[in-house]
N, CA, C and O atoms as a GROMACS GRO file, in nm:
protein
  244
    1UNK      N    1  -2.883   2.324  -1.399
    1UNK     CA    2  -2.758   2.254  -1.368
    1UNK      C    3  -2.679   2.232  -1.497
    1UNK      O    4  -2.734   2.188  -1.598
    2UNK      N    5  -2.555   2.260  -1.493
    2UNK     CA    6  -2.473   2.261  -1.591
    2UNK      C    7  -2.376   2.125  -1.598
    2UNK      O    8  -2.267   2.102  -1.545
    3UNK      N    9  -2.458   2.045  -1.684
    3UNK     CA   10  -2.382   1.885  -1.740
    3UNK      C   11  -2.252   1.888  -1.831
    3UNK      O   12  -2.180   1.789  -1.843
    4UNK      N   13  -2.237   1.975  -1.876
    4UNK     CA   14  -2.111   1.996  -1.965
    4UNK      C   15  -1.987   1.907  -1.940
    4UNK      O   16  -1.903   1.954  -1.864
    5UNK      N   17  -1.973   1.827  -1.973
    5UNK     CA   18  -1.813   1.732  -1.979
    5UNK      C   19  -1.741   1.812  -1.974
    5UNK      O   20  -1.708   1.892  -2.062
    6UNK      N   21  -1.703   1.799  -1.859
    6UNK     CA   22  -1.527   1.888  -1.880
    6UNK      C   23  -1.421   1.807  -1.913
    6UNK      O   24  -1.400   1.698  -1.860
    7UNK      N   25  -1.334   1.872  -2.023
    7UNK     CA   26  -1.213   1.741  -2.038
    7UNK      C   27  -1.100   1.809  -1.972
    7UNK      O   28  -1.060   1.914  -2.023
    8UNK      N   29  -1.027   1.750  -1.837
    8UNK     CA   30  -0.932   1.790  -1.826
    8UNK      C   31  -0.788   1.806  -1.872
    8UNK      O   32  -0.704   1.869  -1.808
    9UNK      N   33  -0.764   1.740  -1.995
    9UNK     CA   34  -0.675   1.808  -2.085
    9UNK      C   35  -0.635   1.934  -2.141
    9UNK      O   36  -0.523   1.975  -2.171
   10UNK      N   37  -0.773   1.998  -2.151
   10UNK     CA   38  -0.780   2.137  -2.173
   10UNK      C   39  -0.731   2.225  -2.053
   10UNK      O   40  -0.678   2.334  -2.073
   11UNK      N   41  -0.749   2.174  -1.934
   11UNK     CA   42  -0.734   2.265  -1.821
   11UNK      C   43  -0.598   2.302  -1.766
   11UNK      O   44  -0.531   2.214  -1.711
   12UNK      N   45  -0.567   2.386  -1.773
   12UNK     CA   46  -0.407   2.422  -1.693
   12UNK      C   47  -0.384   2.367  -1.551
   12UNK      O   48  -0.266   2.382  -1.517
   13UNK      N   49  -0.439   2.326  -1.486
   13UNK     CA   50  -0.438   2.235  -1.373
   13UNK      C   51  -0.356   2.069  -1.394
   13UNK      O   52  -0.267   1.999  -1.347
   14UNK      N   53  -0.453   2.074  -1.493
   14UNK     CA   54  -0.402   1.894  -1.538
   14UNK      C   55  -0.265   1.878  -1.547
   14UNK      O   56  -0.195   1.970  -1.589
   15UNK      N   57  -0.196   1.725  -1.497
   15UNK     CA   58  -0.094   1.688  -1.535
   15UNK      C   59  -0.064   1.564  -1.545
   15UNK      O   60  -0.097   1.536  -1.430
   16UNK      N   61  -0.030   1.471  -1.586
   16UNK     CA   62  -0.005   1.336  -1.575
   16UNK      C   63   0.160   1.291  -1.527
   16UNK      O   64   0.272   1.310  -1.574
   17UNK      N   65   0.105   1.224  -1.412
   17UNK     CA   66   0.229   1.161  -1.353
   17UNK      C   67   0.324   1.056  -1.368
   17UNK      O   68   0.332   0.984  -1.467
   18UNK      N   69   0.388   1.049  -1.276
   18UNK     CA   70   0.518   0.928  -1.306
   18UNK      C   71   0.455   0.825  -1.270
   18UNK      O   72   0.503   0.721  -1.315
   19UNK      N   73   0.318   0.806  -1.172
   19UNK     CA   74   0.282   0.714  -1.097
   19UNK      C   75   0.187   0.586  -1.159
   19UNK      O   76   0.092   0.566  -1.083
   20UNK      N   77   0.186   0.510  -1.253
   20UNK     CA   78   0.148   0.439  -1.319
   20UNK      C   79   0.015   0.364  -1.247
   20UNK      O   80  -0.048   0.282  -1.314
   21UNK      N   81  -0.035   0.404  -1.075
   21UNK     CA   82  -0.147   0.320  -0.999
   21UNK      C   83  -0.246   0.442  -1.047
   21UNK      O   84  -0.360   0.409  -1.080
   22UNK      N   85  -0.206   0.585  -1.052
   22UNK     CA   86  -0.225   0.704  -1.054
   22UNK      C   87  -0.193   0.823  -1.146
   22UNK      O   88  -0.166   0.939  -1.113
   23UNK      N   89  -0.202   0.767  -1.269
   23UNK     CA   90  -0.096   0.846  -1.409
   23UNK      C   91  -0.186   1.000  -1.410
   23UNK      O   92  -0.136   1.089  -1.477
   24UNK      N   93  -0.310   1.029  -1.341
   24UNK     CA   94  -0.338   1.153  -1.369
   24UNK      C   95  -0.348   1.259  -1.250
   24UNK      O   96  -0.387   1.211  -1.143
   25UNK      N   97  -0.322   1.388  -1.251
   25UNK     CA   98  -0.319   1.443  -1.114
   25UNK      C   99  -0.432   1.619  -1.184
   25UNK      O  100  -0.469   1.646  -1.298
   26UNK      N  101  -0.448   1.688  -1.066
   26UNK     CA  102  -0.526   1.791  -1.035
   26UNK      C  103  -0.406   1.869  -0.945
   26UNK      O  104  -0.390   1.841  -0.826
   27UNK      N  105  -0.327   1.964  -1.012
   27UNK     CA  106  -0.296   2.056  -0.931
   27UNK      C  107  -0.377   2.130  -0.842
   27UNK      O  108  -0.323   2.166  -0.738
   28UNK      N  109  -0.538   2.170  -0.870
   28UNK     CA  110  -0.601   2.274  -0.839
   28UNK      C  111  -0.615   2.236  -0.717
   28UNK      O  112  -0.566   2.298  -0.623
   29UNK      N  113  -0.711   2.090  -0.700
   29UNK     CA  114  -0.713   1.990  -0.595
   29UNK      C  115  -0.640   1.923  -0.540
   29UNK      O  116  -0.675   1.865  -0.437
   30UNK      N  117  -0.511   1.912  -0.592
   30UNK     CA  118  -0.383   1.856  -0.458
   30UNK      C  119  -0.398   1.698  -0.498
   30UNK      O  120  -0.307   1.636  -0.442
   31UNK      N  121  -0.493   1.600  -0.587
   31UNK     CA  122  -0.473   1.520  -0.603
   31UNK      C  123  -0.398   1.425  -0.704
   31UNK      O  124  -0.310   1.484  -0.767
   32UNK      N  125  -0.417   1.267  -0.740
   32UNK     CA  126  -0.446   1.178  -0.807
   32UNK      C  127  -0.501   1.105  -0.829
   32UNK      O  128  -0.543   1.041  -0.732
   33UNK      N  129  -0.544   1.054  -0.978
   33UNK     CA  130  -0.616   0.951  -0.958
   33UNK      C  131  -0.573   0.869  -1.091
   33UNK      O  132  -0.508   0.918  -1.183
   34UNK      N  133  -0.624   0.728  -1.084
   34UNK     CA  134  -0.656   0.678  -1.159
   34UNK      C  135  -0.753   0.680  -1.324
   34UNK      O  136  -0.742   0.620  -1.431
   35UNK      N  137  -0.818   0.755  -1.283
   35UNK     CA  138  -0.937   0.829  -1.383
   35UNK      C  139  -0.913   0.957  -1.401
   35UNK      O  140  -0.836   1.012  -1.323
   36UNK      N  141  -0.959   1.013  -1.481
   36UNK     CA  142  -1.018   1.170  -1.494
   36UNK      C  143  -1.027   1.243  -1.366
   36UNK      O  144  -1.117   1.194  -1.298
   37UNK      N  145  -0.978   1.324  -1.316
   37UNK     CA  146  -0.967   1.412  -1.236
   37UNK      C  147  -1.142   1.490  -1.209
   37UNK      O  148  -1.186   1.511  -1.096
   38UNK      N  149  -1.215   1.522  -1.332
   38UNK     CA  150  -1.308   1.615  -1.366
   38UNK      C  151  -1.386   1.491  -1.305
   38UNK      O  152  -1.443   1.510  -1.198
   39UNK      N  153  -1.397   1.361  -1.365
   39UNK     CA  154  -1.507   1.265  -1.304
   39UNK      C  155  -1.491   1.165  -1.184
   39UNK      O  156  -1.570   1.079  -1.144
   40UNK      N  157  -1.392   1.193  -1.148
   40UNK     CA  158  -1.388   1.165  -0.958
   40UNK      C  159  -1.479   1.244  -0.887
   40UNK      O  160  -1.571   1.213  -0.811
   41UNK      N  161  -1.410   1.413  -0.949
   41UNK     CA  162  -1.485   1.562  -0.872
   41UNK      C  163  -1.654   1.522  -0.897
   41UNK      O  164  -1.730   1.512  -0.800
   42UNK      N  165  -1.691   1.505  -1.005
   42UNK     CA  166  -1.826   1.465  -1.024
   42UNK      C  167  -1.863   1.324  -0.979
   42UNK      O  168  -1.982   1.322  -0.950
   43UNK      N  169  -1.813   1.219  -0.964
   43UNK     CA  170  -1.912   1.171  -0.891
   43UNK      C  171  -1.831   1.146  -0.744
   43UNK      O  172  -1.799   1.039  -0.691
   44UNK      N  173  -1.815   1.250  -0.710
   44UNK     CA  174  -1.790   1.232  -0.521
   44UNK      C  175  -1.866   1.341  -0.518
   44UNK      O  176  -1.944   1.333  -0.424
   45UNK      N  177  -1.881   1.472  -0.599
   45UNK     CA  178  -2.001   1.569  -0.513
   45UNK      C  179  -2.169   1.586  -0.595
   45UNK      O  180  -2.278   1.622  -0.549
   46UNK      N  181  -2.125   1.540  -0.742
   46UNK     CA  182  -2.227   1.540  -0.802
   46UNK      C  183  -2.265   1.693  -0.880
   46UNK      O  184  -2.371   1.742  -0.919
   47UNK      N  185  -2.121   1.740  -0.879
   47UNK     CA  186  -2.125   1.863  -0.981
   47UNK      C  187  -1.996   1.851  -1.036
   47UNK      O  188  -1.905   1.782  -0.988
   48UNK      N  189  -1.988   1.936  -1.163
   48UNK     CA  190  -1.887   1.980  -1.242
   48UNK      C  191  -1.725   2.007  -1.155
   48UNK      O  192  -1.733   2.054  -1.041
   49UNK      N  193  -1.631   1.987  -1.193
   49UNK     CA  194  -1.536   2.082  -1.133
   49UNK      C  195  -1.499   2.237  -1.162
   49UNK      O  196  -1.454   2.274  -1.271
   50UNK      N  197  -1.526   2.327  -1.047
   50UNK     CA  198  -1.540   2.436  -1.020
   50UNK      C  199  -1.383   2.493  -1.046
   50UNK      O  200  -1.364   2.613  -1.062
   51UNK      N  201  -1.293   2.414  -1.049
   51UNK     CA  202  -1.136   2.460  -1.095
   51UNK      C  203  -1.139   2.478  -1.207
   51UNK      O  204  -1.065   2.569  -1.246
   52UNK      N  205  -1.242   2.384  -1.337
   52UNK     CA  206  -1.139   2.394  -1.456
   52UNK      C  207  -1.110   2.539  -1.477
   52UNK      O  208  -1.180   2.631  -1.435
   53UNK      N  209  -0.982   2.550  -1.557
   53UNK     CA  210  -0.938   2.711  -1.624
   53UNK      C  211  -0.858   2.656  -1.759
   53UNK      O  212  -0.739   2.625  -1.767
   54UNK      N  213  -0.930   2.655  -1.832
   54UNK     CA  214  -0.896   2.630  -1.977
   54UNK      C  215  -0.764   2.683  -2.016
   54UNK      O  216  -0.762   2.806  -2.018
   55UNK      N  217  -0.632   2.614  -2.052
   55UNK     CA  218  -0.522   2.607  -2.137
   55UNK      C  219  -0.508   2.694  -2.177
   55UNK      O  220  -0.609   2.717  -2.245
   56UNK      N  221  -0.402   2.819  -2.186
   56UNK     CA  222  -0.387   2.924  -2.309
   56UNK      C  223  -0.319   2.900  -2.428
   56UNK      O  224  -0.209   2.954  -2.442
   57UNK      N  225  -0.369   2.824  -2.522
   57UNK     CA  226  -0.300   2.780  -2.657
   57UNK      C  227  -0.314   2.845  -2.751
   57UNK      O  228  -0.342   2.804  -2.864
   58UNK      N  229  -0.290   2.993  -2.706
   58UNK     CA  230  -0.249   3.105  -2.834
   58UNK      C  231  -0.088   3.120  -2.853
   58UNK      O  232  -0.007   3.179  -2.782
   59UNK      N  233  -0.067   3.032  -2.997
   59UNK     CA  234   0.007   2.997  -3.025
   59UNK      C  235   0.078   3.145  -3.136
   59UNK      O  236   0.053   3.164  -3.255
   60UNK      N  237   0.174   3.234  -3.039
   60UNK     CA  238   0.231   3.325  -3.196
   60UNK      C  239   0.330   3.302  -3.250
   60UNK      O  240   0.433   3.256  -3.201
   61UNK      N  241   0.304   3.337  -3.375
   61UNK     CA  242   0.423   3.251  -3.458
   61UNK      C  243   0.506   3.381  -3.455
   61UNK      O  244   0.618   3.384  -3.506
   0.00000   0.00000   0.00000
């Protein structure tokens, strides 16, 4: 089983909202939350989130 912290900052999914009850959201999942997106997904099923897709921050100058 793969424990790895996912930070959803890194993930192209992530976004943070206007909603101050709810400042963080999951495009992948359609939600918000209050918390971390990655540790809702983990503790409501008890695994990792299967969305993350890591940021493309290849930056050319």
């Amino acid at each position: 089983m793969d424990t790895k912290k996912i930070n959803c900052r890194k993930c192209k999914y992530f976004y943070i909202t206007w909603d101050a009850k709810s400042p963080y959201g999951c495009r992948a999942m359609g939600f918000k939350t209050k918390l971390m997106p990655s540790l809702v997904v983990f503790q409501s099923t008890g695994k990792n989130c299967l969305y993350f897709n890591e940021k493309n921050t290849n930056k050319s100058s």
